[in-house]
DSSP file (Angstrom, degrees, kcal/mol; ACC not computed):
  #  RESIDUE AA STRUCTURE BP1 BP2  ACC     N-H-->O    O-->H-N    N-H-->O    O-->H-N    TCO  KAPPA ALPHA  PHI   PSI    X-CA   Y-CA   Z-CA
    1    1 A X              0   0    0      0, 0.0     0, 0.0     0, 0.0     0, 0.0   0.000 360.0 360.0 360.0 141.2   67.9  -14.1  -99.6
    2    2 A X        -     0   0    0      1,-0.1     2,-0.7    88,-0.0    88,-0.0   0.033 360.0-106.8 -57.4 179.5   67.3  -13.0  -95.7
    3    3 A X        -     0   0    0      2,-0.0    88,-0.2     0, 0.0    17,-0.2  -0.834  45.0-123.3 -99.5  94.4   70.2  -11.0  -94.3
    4    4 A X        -     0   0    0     -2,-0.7    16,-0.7     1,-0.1     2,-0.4   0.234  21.9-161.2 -44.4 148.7   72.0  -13.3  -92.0
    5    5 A X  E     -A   19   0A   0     84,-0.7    14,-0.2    14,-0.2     2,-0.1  -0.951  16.8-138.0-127.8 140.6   73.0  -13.0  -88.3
    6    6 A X  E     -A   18   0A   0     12,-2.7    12,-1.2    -2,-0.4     2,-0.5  -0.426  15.7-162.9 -81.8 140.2   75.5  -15.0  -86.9
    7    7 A X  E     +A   17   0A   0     10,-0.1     2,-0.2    -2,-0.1    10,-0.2  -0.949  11.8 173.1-131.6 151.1   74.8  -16.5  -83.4
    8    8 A X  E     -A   16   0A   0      8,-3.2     8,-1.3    -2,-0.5     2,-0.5  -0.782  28.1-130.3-119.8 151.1   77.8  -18.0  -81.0
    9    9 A X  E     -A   15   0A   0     -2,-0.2     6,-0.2     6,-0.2    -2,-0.0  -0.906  22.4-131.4-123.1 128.8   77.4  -19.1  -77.6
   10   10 A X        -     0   0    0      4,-1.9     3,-0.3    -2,-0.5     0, 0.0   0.234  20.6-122.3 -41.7 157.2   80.0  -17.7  -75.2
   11   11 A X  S    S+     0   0    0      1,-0.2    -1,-0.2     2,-0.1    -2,-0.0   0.426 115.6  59.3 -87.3  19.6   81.7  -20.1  -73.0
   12   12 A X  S    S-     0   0    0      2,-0.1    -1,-0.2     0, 0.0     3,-0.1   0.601 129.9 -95.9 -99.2  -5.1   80.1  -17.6  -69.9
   13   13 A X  S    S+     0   0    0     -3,-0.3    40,-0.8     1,-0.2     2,-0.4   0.497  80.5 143.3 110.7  -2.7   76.8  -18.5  -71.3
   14   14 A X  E     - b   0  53A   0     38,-0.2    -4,-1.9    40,-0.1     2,-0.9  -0.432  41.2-144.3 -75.7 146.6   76.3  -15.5  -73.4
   15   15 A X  E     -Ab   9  54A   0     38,-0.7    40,-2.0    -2,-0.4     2,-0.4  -0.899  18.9-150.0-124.0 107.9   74.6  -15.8  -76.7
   16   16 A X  E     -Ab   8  55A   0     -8,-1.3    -8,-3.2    -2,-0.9     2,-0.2  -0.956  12.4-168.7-100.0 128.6   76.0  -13.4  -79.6
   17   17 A X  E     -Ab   7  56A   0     38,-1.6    40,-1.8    -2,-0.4     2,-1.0  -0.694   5.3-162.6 -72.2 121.6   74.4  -11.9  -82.5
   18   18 A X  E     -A    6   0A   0    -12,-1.2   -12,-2.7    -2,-0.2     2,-0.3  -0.879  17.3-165.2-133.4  93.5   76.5  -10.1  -85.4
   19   19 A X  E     -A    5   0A   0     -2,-1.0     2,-2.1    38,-0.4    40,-1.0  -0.829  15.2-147.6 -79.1 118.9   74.1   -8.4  -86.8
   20   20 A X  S    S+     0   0    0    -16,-0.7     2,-0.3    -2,-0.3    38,-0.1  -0.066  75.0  36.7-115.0  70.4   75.3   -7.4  -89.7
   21   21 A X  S    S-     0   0    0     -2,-2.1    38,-1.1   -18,-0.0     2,-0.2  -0.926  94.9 -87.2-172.1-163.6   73.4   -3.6  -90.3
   22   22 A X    >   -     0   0    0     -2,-0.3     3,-0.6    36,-0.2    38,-0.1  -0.625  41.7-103.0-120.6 167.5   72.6   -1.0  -87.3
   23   23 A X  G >  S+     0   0    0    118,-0.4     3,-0.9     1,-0.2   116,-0.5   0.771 118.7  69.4 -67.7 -15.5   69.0   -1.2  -85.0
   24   24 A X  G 3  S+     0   0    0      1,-0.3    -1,-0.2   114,-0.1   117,-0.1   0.598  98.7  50.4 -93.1 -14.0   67.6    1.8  -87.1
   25   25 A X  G <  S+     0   0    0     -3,-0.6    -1,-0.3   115,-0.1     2,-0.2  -0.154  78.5 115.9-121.0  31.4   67.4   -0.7  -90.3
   26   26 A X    <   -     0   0    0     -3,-0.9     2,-0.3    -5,-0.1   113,-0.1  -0.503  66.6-111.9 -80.6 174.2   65.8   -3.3  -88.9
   27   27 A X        -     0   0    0     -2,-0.2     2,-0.3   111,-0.1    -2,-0.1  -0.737  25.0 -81.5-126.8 149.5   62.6   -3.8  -90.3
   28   28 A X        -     0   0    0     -2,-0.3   108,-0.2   108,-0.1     2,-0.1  -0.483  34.6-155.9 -66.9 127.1   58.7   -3.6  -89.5
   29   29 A X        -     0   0    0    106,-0.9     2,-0.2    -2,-0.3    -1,-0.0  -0.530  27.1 -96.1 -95.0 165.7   57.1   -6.2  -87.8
   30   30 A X     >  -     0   0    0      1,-0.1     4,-2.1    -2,-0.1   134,-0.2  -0.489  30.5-128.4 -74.7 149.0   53.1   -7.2  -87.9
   31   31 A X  H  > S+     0   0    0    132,-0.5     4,-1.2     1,-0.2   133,-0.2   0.552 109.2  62.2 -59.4  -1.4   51.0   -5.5  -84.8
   32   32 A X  H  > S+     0   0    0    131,-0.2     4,-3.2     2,-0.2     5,-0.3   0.797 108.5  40.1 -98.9 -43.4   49.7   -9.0  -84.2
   33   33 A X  H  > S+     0   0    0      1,-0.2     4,-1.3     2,-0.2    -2,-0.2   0.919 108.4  55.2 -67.5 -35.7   53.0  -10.2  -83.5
   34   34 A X  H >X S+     0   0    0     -4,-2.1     4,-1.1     2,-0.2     3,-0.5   0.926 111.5  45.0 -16.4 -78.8   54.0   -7.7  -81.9
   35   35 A X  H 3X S+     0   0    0     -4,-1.2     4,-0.7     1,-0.2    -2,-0.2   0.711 115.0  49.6 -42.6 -34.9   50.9   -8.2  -79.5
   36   36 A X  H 3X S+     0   0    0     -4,-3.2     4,-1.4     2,-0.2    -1,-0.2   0.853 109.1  48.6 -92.9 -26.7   51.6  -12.0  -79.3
   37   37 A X  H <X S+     0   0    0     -4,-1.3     4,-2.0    -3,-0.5    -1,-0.2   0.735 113.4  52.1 -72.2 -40.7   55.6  -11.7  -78.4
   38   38 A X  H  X S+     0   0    0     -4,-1.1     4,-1.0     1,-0.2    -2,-0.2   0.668 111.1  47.1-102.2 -19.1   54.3   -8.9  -75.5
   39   39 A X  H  < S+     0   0    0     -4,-0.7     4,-0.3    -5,-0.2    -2,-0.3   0.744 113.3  47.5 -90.0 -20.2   51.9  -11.8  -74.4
   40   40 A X  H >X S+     0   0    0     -4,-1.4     3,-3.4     2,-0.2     4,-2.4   0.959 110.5  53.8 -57.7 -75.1   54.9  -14.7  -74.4
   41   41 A X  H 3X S+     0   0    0     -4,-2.0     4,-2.8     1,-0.3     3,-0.4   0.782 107.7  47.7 -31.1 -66.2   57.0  -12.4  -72.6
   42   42 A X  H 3X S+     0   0    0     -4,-1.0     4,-1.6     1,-0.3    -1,-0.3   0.630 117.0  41.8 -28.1 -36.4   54.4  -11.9  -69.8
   43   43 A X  H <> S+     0   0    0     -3,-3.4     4,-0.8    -4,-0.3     6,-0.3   0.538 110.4  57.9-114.2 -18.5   53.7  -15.6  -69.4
   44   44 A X  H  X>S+     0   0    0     -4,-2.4     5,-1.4    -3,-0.4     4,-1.2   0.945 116.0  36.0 -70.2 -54.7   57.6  -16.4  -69.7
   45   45 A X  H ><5S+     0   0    0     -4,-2.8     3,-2.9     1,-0.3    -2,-0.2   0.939 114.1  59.6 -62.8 -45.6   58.3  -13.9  -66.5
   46   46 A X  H 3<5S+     0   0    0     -4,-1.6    -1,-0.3     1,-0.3    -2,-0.2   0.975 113.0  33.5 -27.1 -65.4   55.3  -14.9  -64.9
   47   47 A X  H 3<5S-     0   0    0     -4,-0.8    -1,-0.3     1,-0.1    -2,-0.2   0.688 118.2-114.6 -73.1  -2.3   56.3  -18.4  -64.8
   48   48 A X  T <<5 +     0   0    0     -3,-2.9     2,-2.1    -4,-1.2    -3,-0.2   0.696  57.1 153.8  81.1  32.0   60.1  -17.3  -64.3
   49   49 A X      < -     0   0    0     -5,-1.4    -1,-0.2    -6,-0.3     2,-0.2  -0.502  21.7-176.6 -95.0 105.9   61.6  -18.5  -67.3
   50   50 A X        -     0   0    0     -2,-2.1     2,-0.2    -3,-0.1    27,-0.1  -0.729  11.1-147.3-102.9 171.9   64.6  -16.2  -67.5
   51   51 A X        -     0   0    0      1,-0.5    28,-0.1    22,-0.3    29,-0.1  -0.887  19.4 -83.2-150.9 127.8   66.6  -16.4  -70.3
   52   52 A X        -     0   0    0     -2,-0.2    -1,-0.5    28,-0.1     2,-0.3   0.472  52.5 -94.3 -13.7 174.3   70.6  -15.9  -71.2
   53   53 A X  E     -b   14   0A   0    -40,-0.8   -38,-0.7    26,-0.1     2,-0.3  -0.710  32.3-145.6 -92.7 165.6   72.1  -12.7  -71.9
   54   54 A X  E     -b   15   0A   0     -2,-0.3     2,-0.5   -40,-0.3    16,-0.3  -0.821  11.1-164.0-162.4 138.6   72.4  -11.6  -75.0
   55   55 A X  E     -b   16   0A   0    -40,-2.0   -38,-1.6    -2,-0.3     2,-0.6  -0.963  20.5-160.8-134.7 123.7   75.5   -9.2  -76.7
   56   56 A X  E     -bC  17  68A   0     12,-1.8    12,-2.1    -2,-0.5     2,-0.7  -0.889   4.5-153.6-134.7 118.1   74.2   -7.8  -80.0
   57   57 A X        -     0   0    0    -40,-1.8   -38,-0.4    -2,-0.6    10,-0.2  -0.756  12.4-161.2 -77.0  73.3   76.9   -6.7  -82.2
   58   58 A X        -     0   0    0     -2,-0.7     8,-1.8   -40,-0.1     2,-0.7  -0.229   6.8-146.6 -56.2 136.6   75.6   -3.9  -84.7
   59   59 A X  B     -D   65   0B   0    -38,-1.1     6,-0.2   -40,-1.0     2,-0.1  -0.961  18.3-157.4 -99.3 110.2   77.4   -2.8  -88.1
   60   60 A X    >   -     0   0    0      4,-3.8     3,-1.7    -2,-0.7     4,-0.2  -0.362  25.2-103.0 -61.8 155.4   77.0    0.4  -88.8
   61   61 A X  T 3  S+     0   0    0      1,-0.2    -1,-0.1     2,-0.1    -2,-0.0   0.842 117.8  58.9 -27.9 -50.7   77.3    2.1  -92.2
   62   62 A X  T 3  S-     0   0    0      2,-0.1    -1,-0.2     1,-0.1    -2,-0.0   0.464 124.2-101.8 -81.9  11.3   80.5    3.5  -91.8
   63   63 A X  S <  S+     0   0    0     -3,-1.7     2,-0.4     1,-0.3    -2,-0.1   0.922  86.0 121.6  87.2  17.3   81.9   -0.1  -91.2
   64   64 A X        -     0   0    0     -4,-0.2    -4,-3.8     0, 0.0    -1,-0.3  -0.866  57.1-122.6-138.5 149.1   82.1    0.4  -87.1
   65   65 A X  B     -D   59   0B   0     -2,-0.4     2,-0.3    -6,-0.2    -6,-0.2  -0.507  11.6-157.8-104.5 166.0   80.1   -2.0  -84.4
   66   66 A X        -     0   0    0     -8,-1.8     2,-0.3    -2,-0.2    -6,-0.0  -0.733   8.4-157.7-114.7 153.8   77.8   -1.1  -81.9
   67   67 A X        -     0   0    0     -2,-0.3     2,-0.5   -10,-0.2   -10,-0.2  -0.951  11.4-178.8-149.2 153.7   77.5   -3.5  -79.3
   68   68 A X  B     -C   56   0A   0    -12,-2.1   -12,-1.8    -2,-0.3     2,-0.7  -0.950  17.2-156.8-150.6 103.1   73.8   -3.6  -76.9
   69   69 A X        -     0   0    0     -2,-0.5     2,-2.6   -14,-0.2     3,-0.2  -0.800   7.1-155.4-108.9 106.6   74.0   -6.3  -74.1
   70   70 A X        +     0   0    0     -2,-0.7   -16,-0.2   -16,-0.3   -15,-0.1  -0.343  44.7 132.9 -62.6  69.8   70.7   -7.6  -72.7
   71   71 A X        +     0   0    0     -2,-2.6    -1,-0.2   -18,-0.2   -16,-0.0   0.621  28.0 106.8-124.7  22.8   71.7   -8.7  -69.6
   72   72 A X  S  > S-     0   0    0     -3,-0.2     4,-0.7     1,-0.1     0, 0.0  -0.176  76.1-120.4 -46.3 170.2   69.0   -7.2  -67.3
   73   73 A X  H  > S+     0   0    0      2,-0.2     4,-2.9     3,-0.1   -22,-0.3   0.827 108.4  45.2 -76.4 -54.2   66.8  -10.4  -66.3
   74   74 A X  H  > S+     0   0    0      1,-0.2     4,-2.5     2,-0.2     5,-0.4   0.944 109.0  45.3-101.0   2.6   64.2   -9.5  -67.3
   75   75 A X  H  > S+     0   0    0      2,-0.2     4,-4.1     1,-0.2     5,-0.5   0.982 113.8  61.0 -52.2 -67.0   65.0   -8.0  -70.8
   76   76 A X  H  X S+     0   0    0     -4,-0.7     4,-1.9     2,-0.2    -1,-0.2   0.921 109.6  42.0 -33.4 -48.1   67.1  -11.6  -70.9
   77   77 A X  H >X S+     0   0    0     -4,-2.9     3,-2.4     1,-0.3     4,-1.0   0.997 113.6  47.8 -76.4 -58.7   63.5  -13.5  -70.4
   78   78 A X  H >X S+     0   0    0     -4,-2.5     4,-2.8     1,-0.2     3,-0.9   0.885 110.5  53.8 -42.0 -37.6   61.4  -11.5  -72.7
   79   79 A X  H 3X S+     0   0    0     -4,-4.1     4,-1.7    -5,-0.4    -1,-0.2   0.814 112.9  48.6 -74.4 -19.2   64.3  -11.9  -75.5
   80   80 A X  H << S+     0   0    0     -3,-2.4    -1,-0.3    -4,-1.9    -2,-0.2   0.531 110.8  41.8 -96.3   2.1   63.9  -15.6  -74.8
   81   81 A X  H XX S+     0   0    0     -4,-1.0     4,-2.8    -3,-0.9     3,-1.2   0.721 112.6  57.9 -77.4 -59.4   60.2  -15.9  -75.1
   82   82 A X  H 3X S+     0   0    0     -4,-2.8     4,-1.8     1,-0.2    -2,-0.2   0.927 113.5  45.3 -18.8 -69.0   60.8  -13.5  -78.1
   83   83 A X  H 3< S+     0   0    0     -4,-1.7    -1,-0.2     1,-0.3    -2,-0.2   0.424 103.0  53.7 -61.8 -12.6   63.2  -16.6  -79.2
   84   84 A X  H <4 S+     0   0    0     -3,-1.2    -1,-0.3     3,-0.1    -2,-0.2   0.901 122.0  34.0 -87.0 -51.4   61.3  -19.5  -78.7
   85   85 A X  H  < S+     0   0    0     -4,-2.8     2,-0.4     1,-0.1    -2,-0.2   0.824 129.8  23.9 -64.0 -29.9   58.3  -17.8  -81.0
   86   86 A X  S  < S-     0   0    0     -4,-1.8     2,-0.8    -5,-0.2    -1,-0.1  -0.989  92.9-111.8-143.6 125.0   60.5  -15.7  -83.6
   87   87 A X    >   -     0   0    0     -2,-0.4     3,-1.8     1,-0.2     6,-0.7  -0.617  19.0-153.7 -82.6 119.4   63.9  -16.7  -84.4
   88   88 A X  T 3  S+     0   0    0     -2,-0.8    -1,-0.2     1,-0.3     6,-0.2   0.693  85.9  78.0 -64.9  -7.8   66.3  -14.2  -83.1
   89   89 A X  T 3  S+     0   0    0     -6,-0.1   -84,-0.7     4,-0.1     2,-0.4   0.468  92.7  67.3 -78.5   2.1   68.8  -15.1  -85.5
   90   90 A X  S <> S-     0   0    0     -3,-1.8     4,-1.1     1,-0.1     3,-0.5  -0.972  86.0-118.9-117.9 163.7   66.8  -13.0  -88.2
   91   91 A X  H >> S+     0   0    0     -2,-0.4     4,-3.2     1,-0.2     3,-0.5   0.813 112.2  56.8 -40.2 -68.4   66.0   -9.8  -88.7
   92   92 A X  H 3> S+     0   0    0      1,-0.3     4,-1.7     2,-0.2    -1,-0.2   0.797 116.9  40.9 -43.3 -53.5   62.2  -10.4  -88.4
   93   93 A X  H 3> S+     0   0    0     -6,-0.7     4,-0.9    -3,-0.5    -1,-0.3   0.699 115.6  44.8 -26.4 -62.5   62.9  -11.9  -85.2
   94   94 A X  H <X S+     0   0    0     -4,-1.1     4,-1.6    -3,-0.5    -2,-0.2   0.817 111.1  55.7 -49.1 -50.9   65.5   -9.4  -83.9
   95   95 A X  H  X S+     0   0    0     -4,-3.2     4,-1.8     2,-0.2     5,-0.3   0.964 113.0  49.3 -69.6 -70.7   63.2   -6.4  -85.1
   96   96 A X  H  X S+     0   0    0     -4,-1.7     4,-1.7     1,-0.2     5,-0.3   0.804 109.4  42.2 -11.2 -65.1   60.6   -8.0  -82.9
   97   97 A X  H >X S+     0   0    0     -4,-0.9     4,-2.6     1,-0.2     3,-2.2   0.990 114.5  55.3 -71.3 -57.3   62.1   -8.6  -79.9
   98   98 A X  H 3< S+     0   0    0     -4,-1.6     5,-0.4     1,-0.3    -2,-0.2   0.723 107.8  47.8 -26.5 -39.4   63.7   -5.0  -80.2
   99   99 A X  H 3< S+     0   0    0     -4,-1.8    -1,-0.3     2,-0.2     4,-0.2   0.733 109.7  56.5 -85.4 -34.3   60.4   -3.3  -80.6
  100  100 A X  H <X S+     0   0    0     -3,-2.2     4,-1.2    -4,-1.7     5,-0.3   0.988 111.0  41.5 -74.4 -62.4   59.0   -5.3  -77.5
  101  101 A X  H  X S+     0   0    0     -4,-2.6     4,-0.6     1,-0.3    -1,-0.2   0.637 115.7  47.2 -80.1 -12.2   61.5   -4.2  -75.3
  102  102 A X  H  > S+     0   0    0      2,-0.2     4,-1.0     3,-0.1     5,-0.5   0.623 107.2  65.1 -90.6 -41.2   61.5   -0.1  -76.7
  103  103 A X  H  > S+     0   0    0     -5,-0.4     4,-0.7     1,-0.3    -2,-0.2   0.822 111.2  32.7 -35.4 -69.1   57.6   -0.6  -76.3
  104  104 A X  H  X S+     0   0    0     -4,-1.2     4,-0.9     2,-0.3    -1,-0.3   0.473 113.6  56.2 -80.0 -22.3   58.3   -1.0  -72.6
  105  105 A X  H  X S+     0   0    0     -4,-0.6     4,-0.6    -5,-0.3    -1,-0.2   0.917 112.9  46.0 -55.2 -77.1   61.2    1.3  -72.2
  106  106 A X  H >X S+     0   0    0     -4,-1.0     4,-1.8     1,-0.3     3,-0.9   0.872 109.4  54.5 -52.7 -38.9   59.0    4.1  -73.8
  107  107 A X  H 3< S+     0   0    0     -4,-0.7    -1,-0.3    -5,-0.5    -2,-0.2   0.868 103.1  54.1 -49.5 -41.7   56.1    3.3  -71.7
  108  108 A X  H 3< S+     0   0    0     -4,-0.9    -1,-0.2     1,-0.2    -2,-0.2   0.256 118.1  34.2 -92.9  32.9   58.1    3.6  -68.5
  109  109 A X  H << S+     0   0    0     -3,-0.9     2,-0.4    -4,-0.6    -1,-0.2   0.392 104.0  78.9-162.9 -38.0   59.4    7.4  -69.4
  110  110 A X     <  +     0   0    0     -4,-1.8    -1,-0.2     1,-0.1     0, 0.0  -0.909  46.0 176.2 -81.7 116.7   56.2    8.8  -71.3
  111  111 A X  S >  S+     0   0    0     -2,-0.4     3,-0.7     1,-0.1     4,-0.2   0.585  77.5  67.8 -47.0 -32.0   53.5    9.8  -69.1
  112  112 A X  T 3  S+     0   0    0      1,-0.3     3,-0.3     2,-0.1    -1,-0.1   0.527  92.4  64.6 -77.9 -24.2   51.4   11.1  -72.2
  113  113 A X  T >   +     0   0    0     -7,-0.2     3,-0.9     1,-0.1    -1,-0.3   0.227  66.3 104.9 -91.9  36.2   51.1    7.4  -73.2
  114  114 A X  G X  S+     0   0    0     -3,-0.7     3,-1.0     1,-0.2    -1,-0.1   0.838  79.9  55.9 -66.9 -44.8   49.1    6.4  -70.0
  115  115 A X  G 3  S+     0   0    0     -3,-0.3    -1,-0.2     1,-0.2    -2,-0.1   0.490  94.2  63.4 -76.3  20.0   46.0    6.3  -72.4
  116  116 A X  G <  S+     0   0    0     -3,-0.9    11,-2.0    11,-0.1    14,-0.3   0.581 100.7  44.6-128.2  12.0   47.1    4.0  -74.6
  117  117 A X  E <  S-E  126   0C   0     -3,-1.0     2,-0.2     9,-0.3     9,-0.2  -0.674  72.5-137.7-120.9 173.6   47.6    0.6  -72.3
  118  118 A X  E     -E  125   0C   0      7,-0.9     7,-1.6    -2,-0.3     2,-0.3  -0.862  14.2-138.2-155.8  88.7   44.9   -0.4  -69.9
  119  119 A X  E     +E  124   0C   0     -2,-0.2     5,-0.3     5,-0.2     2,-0.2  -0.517  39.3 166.6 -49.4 105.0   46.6   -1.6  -66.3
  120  120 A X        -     0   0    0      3,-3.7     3,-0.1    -2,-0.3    -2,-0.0  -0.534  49.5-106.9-125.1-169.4   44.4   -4.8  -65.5
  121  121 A X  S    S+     0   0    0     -2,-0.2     3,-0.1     1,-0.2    -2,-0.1   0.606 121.7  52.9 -82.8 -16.8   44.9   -7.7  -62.9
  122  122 A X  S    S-     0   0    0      1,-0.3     2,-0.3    -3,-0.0    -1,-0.2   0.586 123.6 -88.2-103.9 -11.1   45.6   -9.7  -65.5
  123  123 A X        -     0   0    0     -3,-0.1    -3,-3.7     2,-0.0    -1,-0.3  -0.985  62.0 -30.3 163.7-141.8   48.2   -7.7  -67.1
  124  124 A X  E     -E  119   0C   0     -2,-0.3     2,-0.2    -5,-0.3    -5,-0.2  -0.939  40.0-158.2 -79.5  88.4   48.5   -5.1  -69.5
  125  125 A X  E     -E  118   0C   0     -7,-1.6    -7,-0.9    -2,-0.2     2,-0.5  -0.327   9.5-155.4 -63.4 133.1   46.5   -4.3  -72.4
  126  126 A X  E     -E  117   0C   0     -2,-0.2    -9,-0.3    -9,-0.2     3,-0.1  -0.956  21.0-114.7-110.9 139.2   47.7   -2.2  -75.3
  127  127 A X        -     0   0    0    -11,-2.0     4,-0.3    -2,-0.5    -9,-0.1   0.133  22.8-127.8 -12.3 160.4   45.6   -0.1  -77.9
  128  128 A X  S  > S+     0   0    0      2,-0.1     4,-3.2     3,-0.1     3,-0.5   0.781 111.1  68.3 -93.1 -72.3   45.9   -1.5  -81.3
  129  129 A X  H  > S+     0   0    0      1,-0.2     4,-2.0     2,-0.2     5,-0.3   0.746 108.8  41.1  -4.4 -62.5   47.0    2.5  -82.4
  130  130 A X  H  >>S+     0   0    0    -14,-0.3     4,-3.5     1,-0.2     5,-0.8   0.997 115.4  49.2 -65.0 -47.8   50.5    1.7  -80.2
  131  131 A X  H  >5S+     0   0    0     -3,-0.5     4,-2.5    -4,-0.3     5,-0.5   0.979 112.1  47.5 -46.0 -48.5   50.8   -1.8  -81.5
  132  132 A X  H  X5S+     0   0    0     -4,-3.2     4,-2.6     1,-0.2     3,-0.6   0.889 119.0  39.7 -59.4 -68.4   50.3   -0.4  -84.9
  133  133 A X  H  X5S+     0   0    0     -4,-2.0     4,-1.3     1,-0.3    -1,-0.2   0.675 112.7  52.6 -69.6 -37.1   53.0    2.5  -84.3
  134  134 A X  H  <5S+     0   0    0     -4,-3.5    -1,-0.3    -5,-0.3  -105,-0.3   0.908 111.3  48.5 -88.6 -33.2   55.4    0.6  -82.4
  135  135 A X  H  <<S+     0   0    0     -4,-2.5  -106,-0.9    -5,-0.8    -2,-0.3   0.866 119.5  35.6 -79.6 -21.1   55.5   -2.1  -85.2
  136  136 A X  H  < S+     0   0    0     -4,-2.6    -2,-0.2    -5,-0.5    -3,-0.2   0.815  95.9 105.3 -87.2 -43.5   55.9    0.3  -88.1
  137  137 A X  S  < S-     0   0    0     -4,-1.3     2,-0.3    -5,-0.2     8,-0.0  -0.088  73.1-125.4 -27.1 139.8   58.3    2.9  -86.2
  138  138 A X        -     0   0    0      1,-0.1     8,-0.3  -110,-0.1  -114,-0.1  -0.670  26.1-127.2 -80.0 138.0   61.8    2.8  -87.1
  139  139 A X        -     0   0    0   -116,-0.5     2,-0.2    -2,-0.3     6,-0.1  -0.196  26.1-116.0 -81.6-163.2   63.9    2.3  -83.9
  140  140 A X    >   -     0   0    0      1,-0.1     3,-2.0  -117,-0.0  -115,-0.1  -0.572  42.7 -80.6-128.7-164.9   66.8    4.9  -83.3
  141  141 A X  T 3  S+     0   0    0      1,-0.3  -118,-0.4    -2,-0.2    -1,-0.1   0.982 133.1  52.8 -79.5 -54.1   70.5    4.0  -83.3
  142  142 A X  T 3  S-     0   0    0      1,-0.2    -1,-0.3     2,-0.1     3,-0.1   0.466 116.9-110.4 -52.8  -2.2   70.0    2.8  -79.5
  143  143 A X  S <  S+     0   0    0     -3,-2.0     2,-0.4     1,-0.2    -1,-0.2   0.321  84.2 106.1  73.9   9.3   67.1    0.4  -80.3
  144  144 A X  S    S-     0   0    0    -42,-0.1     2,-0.7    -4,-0.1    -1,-0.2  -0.708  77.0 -89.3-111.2 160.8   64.7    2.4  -78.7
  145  145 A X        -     0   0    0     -2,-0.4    -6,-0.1    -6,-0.1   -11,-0.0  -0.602  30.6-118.7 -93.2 134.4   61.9    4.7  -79.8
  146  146 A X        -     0   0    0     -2,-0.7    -1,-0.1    -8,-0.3     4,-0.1   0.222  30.5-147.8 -88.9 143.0   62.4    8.6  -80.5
  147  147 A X  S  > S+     0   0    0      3,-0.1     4,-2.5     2,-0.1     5,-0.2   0.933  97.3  43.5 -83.8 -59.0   59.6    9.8  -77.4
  148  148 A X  H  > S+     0   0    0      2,-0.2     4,-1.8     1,-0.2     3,-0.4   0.956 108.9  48.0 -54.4 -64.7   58.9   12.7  -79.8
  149  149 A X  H >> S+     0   0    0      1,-0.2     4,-3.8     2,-0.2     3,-1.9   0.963 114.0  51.7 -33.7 -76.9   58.8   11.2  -83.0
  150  150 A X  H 34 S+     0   0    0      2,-0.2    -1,-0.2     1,-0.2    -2,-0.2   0.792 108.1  50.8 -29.8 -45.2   56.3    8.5  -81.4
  151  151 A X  H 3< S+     0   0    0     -4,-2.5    -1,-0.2    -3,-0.4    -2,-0.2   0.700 111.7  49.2 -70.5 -16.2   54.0   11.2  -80.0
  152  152 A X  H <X S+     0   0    0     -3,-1.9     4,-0.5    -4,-1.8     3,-0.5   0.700 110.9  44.5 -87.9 -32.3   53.9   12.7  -83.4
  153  153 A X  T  < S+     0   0    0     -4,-3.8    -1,-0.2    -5,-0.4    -3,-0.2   0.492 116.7  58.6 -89.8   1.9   53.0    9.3  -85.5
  154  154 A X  T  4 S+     0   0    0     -5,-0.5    -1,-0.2     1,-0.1    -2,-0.1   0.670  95.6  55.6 -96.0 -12.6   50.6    9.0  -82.5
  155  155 A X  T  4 S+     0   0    0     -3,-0.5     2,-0.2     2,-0.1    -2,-0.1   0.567 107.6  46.8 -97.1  -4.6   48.6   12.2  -82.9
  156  156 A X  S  < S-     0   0    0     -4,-0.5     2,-0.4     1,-0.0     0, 0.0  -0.772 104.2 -77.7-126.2-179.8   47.4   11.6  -86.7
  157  157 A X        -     0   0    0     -2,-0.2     2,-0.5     1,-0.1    -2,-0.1  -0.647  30.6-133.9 -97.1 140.0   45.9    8.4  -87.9
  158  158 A X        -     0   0    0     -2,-0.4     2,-0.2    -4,-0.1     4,-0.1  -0.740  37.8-114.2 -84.2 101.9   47.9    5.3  -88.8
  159  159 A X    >   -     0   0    0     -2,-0.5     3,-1.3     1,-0.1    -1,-0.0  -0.393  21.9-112.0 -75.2 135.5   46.5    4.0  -92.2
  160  160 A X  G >  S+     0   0    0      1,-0.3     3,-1.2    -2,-0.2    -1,-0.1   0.542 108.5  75.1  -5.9 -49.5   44.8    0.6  -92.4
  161  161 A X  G 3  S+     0   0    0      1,-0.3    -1,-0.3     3,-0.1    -2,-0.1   0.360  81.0  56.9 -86.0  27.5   47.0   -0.5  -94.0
  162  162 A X  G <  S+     0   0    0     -3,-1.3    -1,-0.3    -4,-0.1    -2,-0.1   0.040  85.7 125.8-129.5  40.9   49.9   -1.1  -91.3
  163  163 A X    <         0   0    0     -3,-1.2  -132,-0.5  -133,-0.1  -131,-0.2   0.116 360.0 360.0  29.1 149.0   47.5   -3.1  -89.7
  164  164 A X              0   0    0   -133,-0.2  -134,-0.1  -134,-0.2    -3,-0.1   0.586 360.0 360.0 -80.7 360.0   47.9   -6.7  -88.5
């Protein structure tokens, strides 16, 4: 049986998650989903559909919470594009949205990943190589992804089988 997470809505309009394990044990999503969650997102802000804020409430190991509030706009729209496709109230879902939004965090802070998107008029294209990596990569206690660690799974080959 899945792991639950509970979700409330605030009476400001906030939507909470009590998640009930830390971002770094979230699980791997497929690169196709990956890919298709980073092409909803695109077409939600295009089209302006921003999206609540979001409070996620981590349990750590040691029995202590975390708490990671999404209330940029557009982190808020992607997480609700995320939501329409992948329900954030699971893990699979959560893991997802989480990974989308470290994708782009790590993009805008590594230089060295310039070669692995393709800028176009029509968006952004990603490599399948990041897709793979960013959907097997563990995230790190902050939900984002280790810059080193990432350049290192980036520099040997990603087997077949983590794949879409």
């Amino acid at each position: 049986m899945p792991t639950p997470i509970r979700v409330a809505r605030a009476s400001d309009g906030v939507l909470a998650y009590a998640i009930p394990l830390p971002p770094e044990a979230l699980p791997p999503v497929a690169p196709r989903d990956l890919e298709a969650a980073w092409d909803r997102a695109r077409a939600a802000a295009a089209a302006e559909r921003w999206g609540a804020p979001r409070r996620l409430l981590f349990r750590r190991q040691d029995g202590s919470a975390q708490e990671l509030l999404l209330a940029d706009a557009d982190a808020a729209c992607w997480a609700e594009a995320v939501d329409a496709g992948h329900d954030l109230g699971t893990l699979a879902g959560l893991s997802l949205c989480l990974r989308l939004l470290a994708l782009v965090e790590v993009m805008t802070r590594a230089p060295w990943m310039r070669g692995l998107f393709t800028l176009a008029a029509d968006g952004i294209e990603l490599h399948p190589t990041l897709l793979r990596a960013a959907a097997a990569m563990p995230l790190d206690a902050a939900a984002r992804f280790d810059e080193t660690a990432l350049r290192r799974l980036l520099s040997r080959p990603i087997p077949s089988g983590a794949s879409a």
